[in-house]
NUKOLDO-367507 format. One record per atom (N, C-alpha, C): residue number from 1; atom name; x, y, z. Coordinates in nm, 4 decimals, decimal comma. Each point is the difference from the previous one (the first is absolute). Example, Ala and Ser with C-alpha at 12.3 -4.5 7.8 and 13.67 -1.06 7.14 Angstrom:
REM NUKOLDO-367507
(fiba 1; N; (1,3190; -0,5690; 0,7800))
(fiba 1; CA; (-0,0890; 0,1190; 0,0000))
(fiba 1; C; (0,0900; 0,1200; 0,0000))
(fiba 2; N; (-0,0350; 0,1050; -0,0720))
(fiba 2; CA; (0,0820; 0,1190; 0,0060))
(fiba 2; C; (-0,0770; 0,1090; 0,0730))
***
This chain:
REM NUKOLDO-367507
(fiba 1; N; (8,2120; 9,3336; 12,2444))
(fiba 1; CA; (-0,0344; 0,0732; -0,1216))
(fiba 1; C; (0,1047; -0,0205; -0,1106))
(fiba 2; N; (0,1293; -0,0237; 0,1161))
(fiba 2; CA; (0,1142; -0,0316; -0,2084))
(fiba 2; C; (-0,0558; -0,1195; -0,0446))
(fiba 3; N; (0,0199; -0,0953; 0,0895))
(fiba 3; CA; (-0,0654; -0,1390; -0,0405))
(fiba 3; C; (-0,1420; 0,0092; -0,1525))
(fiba 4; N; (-0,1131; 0,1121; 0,0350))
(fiba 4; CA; (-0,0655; 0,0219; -0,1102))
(fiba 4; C; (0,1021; 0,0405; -0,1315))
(fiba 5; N; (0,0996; 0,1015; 0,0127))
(fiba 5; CA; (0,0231; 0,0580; -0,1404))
(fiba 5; C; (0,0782; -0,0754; -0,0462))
(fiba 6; N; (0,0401; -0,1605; 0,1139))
(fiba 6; CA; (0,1083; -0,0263; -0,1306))
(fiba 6; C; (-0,1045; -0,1215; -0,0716))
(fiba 7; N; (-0,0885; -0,0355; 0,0773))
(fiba 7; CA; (-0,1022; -0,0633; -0,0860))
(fiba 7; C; (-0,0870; 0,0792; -0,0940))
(fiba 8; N; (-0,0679; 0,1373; -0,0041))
(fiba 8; CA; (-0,0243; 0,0783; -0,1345))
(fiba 8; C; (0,1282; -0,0175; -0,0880))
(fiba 9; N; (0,1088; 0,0422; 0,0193))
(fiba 9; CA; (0,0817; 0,0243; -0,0782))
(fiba 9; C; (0,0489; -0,1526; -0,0860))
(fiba 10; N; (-0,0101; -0,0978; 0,0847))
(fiba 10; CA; (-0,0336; -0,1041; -0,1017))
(fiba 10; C; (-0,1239; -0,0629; -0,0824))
(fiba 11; N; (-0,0938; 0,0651; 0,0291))
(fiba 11; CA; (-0,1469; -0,0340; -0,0696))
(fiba 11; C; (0,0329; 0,0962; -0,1024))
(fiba 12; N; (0,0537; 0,1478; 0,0301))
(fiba 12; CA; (0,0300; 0,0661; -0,1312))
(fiba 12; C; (0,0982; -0,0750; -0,0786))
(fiba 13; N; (0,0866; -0,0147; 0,0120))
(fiba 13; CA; (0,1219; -0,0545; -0,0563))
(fiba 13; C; (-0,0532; -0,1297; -0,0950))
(fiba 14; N; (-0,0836; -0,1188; 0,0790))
(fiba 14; CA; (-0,0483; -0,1041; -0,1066))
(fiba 14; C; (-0,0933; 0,0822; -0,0979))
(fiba 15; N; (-0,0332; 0,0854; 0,0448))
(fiba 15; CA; (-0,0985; 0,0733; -0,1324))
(fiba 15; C; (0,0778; 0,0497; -0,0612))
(fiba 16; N; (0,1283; 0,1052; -0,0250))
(fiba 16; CA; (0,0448; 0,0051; -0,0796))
(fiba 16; C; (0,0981; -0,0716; -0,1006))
(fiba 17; N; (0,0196; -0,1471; 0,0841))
(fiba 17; CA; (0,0638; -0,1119; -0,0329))
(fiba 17; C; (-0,0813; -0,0322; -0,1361))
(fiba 18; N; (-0,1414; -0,0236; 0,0665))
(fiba 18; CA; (-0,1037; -0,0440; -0,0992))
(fiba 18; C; (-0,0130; 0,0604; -0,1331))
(fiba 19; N; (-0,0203; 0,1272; -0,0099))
(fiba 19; CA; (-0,0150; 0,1273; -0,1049))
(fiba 19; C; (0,1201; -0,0036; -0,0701))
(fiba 20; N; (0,1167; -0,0185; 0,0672))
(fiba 20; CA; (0,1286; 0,0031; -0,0712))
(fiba 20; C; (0,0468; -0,1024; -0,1042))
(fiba 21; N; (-0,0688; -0,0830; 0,0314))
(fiba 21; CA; (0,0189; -0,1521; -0,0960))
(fiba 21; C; (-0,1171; 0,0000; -0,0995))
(fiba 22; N; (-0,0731; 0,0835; 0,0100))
(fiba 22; CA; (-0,1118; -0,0192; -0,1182))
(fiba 22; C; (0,0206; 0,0265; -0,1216))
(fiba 23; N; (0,1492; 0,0682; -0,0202))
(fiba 23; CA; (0,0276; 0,0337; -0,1440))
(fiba 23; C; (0,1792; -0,0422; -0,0564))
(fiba 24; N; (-0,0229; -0,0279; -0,1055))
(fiba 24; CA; (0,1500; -0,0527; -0,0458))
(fiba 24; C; (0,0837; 0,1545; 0,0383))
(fiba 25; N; (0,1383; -0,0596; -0,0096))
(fiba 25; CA; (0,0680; -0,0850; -0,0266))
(fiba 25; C; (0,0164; -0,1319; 0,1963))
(fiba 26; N; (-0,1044; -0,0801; -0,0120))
(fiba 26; CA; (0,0319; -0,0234; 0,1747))
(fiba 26; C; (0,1475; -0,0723; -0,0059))
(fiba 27; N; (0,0398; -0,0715; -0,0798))
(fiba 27; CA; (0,1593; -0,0446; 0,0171))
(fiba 27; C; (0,0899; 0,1111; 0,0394))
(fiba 28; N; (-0,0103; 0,1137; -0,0113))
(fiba 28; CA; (0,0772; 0,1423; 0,0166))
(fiba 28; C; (-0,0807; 0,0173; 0,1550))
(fiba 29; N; (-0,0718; 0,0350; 0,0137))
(fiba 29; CA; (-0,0760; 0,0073; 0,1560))
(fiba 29; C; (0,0604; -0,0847; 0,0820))
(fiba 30; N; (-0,0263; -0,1617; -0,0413))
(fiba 30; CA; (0,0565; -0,0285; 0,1414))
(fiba 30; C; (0,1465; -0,0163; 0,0458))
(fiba 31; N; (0,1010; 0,0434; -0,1306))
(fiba 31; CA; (0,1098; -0,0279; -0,0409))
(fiba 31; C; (0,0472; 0,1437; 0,0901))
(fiba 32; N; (-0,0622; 0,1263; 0,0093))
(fiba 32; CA; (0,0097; 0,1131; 0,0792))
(fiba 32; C; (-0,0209; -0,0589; 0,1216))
(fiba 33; N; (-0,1261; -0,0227; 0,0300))
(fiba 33; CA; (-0,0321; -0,0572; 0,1176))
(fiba 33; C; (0,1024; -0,0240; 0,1013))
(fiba 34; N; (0,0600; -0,1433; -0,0882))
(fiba 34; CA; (0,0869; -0,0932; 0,0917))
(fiba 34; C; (0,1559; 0,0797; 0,0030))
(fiba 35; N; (0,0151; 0,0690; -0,1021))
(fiba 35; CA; (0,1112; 0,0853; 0,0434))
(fiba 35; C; (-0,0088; 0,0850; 0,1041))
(fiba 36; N; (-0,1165; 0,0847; -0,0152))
(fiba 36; CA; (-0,0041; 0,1056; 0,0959))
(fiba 36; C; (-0,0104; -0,0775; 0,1637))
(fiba 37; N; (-0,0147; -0,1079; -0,0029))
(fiba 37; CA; (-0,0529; -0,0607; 0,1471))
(fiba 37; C; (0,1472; -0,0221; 0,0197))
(fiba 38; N; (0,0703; -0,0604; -0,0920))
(fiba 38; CA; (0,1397; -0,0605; 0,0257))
(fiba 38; C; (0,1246; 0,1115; 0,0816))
(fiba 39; N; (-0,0567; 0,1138; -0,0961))
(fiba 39; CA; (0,1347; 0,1215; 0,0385))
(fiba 39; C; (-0,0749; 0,0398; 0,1168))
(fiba 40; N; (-0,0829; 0,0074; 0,0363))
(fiba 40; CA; (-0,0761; 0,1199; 0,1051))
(fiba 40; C; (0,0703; -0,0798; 0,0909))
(fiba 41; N; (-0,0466; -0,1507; 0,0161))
(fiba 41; CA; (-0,0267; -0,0508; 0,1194))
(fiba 41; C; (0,1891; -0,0139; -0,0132))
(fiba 42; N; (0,0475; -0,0443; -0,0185))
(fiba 42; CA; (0,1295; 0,0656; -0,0021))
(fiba 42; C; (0,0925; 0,1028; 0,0556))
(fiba 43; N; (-0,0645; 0,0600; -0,0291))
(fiba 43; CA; (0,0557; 0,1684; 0,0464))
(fiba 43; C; (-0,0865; 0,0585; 0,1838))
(fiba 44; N; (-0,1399; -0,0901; -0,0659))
(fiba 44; CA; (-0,0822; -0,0028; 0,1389))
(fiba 44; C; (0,0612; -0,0731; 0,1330))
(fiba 45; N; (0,0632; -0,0901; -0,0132))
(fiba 45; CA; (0,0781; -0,0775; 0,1009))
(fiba 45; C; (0,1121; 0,0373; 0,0487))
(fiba 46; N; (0,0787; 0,0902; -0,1048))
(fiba 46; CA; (0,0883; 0,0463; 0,0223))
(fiba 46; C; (0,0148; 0,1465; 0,1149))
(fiba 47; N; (-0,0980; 0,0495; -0,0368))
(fiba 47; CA; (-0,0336; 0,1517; 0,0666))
(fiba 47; C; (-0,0839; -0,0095; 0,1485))
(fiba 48; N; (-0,0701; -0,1587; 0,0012))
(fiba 48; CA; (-0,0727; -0,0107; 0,1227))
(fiba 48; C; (0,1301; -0,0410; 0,0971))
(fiba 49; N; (0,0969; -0,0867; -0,0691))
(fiba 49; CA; (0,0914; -0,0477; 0,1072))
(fiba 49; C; (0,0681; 0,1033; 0,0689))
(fiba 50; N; (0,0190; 0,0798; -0,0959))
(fiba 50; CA; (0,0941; 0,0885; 0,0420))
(fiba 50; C; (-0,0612; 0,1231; 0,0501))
(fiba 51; N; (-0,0900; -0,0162; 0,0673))
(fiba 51; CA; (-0,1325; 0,0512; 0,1141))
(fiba 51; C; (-0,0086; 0,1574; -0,0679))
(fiba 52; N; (-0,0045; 0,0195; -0,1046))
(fiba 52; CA; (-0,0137; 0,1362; -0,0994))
(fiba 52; C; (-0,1582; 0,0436; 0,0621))
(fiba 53; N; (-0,0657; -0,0864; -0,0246))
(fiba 53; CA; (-0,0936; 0,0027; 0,0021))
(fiba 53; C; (-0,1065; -0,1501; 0,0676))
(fiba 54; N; (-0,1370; -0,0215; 0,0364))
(fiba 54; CA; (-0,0198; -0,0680; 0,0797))
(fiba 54; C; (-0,1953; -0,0292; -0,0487))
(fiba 55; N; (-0,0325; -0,1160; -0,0496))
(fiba 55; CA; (-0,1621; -0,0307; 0,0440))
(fiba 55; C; (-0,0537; -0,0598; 0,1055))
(fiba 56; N; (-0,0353; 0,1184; 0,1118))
(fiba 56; CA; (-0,0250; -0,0876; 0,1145))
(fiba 56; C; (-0,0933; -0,1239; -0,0465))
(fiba 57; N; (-0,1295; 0,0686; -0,0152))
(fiba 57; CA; (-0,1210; -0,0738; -0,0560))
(fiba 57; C; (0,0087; -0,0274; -0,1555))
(fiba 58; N; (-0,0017; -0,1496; -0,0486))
(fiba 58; CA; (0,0235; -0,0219; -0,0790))
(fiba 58; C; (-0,0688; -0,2163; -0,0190))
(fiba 59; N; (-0,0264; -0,0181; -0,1229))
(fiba 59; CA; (-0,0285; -0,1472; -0,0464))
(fiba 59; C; (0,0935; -0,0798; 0,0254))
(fiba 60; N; (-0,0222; -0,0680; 0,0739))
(fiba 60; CA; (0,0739; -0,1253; 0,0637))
(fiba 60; C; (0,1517; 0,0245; 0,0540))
(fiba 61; N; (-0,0373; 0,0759; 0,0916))
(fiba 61; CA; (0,1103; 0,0723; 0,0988))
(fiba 61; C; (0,0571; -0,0849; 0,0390))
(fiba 62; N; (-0,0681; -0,0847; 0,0628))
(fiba 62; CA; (0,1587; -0,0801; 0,0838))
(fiba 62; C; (0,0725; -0,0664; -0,0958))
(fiba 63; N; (-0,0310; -0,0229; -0,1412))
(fiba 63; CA; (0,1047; -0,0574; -0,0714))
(fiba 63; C; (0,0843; 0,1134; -0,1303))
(fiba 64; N; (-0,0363; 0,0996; 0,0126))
(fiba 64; CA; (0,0213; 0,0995; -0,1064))
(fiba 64; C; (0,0300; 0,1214; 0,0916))
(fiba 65; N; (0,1207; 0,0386; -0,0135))
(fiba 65; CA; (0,0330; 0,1629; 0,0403))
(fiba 65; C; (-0,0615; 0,1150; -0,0597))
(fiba 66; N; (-0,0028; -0,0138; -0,1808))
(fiba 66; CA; (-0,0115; 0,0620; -0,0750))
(fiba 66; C; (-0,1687; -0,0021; 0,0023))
(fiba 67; N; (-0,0547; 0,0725; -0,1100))
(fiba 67; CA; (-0,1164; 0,0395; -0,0476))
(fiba 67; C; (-0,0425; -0,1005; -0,1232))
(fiba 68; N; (-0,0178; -0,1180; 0,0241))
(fiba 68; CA; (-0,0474; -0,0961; -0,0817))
(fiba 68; C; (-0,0827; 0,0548; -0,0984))
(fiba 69; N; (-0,1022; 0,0767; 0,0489))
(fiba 69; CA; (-0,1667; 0,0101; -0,0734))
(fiba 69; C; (0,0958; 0,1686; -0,1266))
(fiba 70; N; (0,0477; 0,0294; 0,0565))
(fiba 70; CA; (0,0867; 0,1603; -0,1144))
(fiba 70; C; (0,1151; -0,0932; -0,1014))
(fiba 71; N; (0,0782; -0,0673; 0,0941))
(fiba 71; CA; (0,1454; -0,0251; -0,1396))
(fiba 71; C; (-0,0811; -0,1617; -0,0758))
(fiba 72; N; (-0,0829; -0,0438; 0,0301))
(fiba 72; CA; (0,0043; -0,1114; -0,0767))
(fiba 72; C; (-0,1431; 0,0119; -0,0858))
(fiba 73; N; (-0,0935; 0,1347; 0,0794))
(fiba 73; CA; (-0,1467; -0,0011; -0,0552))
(fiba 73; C; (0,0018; 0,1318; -0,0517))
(fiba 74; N; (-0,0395; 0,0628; 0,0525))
(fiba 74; CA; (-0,0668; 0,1875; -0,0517))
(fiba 74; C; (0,1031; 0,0401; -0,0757))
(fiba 75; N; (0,1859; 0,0109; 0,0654))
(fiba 75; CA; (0,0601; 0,0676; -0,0783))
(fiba 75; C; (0,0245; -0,0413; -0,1868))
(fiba 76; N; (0,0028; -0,1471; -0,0155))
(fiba 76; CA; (-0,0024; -0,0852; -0,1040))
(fiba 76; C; (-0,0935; 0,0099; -0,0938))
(fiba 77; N; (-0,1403; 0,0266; 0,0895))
(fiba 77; CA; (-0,1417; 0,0308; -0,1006))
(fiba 77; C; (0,0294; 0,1781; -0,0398))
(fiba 78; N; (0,0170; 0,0568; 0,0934))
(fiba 78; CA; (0,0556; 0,1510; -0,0687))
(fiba 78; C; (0,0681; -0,0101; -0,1587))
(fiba 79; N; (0,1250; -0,0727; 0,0795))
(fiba 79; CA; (0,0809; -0,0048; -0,1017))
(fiba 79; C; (-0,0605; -0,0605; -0,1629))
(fiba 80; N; (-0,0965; -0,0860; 0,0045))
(fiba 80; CA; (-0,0559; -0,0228; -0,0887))
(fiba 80; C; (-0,0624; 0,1122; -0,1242))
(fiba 81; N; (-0,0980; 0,0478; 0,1331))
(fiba 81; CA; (-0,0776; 0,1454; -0,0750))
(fiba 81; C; (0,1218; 0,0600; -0,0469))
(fiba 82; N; (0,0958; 0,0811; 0,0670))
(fiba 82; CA; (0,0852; 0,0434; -0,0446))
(fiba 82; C; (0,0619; -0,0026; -0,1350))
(fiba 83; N; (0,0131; -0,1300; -0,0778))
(fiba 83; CA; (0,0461; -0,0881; -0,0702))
(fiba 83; C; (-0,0883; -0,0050; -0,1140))
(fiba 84; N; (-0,1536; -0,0174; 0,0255))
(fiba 84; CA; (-0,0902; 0,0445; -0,1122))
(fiba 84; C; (-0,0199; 0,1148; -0,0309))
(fiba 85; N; (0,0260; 0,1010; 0,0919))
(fiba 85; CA; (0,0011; 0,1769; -0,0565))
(fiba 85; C; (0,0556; 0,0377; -0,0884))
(fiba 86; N; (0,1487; -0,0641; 0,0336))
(fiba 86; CA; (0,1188; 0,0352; -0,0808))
(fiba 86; C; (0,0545; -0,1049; -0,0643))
(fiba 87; N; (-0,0976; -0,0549; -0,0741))
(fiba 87; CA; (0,0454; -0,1284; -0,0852))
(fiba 87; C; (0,0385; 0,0531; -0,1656))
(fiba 88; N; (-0,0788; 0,1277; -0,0196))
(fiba 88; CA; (0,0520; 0,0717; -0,1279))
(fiba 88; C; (0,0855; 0,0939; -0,0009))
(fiba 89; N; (0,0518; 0,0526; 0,1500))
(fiba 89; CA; (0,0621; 0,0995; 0,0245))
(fiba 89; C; (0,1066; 0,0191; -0,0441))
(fiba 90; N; (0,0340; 0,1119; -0,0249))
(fiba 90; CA; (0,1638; 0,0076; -0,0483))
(fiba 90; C; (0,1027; 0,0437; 0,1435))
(fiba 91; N; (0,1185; 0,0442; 0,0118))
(fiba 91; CA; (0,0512; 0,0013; 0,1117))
(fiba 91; C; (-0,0300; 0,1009; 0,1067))
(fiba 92; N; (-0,0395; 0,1388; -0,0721))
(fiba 92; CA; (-0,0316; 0,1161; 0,0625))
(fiba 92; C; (-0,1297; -0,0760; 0,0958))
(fiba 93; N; (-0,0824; -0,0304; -0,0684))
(fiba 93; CA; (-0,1790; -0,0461; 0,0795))
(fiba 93; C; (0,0682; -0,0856; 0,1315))
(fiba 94; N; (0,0607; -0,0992; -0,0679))
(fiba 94; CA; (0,0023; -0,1252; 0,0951))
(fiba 94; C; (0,0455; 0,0300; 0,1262))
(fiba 95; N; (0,0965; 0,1151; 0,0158))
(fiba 95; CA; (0,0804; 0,0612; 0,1018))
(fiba 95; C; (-0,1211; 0,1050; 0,0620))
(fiba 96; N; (-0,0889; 0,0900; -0,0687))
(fiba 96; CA; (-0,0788; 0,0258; 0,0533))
(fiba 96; C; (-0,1024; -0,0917; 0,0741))
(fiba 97; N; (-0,0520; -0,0946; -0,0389))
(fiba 97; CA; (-0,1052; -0,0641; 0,0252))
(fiba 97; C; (0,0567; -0,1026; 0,1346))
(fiba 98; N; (0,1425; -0,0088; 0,0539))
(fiba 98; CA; (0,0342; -0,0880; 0,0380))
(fiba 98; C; (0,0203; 0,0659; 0,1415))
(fiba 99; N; (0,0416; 0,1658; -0,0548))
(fiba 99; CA; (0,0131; 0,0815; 0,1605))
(fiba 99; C; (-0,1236; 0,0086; 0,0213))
(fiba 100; N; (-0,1455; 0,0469; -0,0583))
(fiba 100; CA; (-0,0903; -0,0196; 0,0461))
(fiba 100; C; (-0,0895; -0,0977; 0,0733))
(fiba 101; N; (0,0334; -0,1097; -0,0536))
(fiba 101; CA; (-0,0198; -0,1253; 0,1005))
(fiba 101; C; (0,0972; -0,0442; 0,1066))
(fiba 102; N; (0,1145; 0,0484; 0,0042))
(fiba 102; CA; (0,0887; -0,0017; 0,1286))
(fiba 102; C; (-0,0451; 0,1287; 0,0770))
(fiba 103; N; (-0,0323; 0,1128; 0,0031))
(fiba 103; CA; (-0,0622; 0,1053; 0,0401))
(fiba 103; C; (-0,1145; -0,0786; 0,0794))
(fiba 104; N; (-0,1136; -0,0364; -0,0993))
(fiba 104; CA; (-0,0947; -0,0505; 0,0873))
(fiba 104; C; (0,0013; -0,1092; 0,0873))
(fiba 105; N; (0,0488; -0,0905; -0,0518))
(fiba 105; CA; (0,0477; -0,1081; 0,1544))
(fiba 105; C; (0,0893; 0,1077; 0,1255))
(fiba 106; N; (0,0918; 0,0706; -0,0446))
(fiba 106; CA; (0,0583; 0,0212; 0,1150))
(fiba 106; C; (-0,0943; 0,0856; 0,0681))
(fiba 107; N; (-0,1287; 0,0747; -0,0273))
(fiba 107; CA; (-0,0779; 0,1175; 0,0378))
(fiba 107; C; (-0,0970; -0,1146; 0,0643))
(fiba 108; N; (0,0096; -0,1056; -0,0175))
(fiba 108; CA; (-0,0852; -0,1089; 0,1075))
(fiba 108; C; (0,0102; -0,1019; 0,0902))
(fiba 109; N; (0,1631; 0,0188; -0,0600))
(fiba 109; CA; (0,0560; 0,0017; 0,1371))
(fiba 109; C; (0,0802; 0,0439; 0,0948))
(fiba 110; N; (0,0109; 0,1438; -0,0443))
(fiba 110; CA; (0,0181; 0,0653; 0,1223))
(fiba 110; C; (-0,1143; 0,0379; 0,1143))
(fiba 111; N; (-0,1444; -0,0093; -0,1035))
(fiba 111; CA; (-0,1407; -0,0101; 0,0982))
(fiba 111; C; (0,0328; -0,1046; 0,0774))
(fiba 112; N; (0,0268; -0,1329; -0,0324))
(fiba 112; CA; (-0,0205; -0,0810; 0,0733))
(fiba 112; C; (0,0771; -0,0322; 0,1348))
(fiba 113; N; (0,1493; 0,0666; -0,0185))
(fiba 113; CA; (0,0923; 0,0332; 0,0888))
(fiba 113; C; (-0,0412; 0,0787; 0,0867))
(fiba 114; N; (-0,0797; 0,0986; -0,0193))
(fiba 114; CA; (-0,0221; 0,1437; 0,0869))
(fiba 114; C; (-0,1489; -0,0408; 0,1099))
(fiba 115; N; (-0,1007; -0,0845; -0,1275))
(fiba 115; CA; (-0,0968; -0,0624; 0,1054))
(fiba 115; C; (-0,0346; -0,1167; 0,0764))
(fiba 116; N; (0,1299; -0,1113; -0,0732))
(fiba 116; CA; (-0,0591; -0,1264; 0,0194))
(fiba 116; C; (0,1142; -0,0670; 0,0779))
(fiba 117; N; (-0,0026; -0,1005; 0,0423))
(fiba 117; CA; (0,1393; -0,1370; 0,0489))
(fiba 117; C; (0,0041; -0,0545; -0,0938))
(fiba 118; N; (-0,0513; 0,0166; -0,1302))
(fiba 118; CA; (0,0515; -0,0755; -0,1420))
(fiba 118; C; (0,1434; -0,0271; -0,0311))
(fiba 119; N; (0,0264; 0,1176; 0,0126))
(fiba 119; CA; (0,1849; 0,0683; 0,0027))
(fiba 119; C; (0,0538; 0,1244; 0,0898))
(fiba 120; N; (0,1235; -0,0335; -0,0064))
(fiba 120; CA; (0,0876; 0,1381; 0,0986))
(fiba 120; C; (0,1111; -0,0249; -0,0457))
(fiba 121; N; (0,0474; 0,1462; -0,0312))
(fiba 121; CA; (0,1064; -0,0040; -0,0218))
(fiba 121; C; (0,1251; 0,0517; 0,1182))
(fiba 122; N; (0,1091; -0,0456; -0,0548))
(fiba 122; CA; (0,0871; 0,0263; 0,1062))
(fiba 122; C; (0,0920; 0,0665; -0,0439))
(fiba 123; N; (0,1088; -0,0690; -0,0655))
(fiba 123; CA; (0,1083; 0,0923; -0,1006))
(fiba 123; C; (-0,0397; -0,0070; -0,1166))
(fiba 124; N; (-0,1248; 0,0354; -0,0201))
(fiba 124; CA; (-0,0595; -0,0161; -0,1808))
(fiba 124; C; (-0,1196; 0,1693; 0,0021))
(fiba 125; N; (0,0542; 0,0091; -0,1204))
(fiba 125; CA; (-0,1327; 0,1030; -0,0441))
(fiba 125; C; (-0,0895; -0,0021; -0,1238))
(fiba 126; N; (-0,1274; 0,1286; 0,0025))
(fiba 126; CA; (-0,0561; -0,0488; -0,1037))
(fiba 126; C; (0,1046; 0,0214; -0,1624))
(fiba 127; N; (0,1156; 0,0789; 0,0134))
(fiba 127; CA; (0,0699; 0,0383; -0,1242))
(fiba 127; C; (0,0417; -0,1769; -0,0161))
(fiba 128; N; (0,1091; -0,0608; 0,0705))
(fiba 128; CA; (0,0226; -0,1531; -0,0251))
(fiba 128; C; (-0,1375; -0,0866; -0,0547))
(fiba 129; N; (-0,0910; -0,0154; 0,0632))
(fiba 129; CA; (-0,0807; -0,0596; -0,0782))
(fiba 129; C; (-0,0580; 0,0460; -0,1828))
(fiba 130; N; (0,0193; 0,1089; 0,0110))
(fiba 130; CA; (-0,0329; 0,0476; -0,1404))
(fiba 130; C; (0,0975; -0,0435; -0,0728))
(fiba 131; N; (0,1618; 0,0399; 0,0198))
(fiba 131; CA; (0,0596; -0,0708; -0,0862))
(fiba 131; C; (0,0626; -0,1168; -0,0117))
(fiba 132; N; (-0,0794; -0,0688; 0,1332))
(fiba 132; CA; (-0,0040; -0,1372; -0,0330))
(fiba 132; C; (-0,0644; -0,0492; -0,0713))
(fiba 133; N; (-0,1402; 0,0136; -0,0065))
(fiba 133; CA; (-0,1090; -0,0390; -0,0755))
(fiba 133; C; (0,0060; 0,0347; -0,1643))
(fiba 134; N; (0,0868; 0,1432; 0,0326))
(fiba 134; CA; (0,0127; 0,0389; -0,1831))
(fiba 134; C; (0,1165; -0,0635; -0,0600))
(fiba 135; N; (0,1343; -0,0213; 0,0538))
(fiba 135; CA; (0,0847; -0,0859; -0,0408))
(fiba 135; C; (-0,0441; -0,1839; -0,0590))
(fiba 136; N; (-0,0773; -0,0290; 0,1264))
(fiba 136; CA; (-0,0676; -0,1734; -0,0094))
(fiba 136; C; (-0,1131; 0,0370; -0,1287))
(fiba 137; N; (-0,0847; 0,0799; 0,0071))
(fiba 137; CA; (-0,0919; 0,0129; -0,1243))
(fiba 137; C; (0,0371; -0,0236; -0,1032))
(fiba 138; N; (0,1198; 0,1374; -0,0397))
(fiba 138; CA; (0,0580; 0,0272; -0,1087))
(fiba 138; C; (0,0992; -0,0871; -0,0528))
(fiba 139; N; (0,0841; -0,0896; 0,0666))
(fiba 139; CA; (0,0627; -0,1184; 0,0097))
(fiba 139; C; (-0,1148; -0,0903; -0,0852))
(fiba 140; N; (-0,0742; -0,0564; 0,0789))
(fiba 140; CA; (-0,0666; -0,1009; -0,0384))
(fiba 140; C; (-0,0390; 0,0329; -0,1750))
(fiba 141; N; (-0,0633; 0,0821; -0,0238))
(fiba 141; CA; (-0,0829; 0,1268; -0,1242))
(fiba 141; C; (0,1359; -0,0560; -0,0758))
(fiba 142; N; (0,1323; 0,0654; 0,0091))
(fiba 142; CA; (0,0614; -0,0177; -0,0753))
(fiba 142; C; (0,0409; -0,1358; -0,0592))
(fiba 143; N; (-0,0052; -0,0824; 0,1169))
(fiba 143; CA; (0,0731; -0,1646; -0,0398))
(fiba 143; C; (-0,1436; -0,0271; -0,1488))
(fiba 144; N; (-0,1203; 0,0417; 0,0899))
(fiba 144; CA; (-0,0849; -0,0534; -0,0832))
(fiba 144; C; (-0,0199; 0,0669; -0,2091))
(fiba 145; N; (0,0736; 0,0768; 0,0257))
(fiba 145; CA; (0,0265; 0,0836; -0,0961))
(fiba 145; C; (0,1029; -0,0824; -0,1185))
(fiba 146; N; (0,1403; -0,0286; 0,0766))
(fiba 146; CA; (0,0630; -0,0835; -0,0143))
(fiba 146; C; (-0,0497; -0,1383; -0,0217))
(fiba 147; N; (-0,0677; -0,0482; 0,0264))
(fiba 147; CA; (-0,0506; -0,1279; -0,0159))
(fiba 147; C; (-0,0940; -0,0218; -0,1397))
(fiba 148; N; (-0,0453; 0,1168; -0,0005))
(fiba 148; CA; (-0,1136; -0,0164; -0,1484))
(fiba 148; C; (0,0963; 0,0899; -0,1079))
(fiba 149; N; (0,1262; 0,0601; 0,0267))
(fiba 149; CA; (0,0854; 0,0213; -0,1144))
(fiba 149; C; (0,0849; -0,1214; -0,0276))
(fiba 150; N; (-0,0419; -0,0801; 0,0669))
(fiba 150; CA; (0,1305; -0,1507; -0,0120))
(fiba 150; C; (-0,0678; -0,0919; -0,1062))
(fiba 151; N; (-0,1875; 0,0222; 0,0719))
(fiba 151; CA; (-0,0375; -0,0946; -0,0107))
(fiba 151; C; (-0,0587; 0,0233; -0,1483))
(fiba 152; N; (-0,0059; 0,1255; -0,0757))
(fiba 152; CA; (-0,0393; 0,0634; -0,1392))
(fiba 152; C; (0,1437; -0,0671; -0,0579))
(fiba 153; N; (0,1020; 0,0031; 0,0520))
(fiba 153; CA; (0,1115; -0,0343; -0,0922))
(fiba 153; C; (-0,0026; -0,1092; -0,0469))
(fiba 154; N; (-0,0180; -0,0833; 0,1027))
(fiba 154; CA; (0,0283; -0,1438; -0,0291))
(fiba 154; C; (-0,1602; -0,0907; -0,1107))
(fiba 155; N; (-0,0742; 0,1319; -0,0402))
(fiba 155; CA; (-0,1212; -0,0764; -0,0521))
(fiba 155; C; (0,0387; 0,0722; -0,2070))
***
């Protein structure tokens, strides 16, 4: 039965891949994208080694410890939406809008911890993942922030 959700969860994921690119700015999308895949999976390798936490069942296990189909797919497309919410935001929103989407990933996966072999944690809880996810969000949000104040200057 995990075997099904991590295949829904990627049929969802190319759909919101899909929807997510249908509107400008996509140079900013996939420019999030590839960041957010870069730091996760990053930080993702780091926390699996150090047996924090554990995906028994997971996409291409015998060559991946980590959660391939979350740090390089779902969490990245999040991060996207994320990114178009608060693309007019000022700082107060963006910080709101950013715990709310770290809220909801971590509220799905602590389901998934509690029902599934997706994940288990070991020396990890659901508070670490939240402010992991809200630090990596808000990180990313900001560079990108930074990037289109550089990039107004120089025009």
């Amino acid at each position: 039965m995990d075997r099904v959700h991590l295949w829904a969860l990627l049929v969802v994921g190319v759909a919101l891949l899909f929807f997510s690119l249908r509107t400008p700015p996509i140079k900013d999308k996939i420019l999030v994208f590839l960041l957010k895949a870069y730091f996760s999976t990053f930080f993702g390798i780091i926390v699996v080694e150090a047996k924090l936490l554990e995906y028994p069942v997971r996409f291409l296990g015998p060559y991946f410890k980590a959660s391939i189909l979350f740090e390089y797919f779902l969490y990245p497309i999040v991060c996207v939406y994320f990114y178009q919410t608060s693309y007019h935001s000022r700082l107060p929103g963006i910080i709101i809008q950013c715990a709310l989407y770290a809220a909801a990933l971590t509220a799905v996966e602590v389901l998934y911890e509690k029902y599934t072999d997706l994940i288990e944690y070991h020396r990890w809880t659901w508070m670490h993942s939240f402010v992991t996810i809200f630090v990596l969000s808000f990180s990313v949000r900001m560079l990108m922030k930074l990037i289109h104040k550089r990039e107004q200057a120089a025009r």
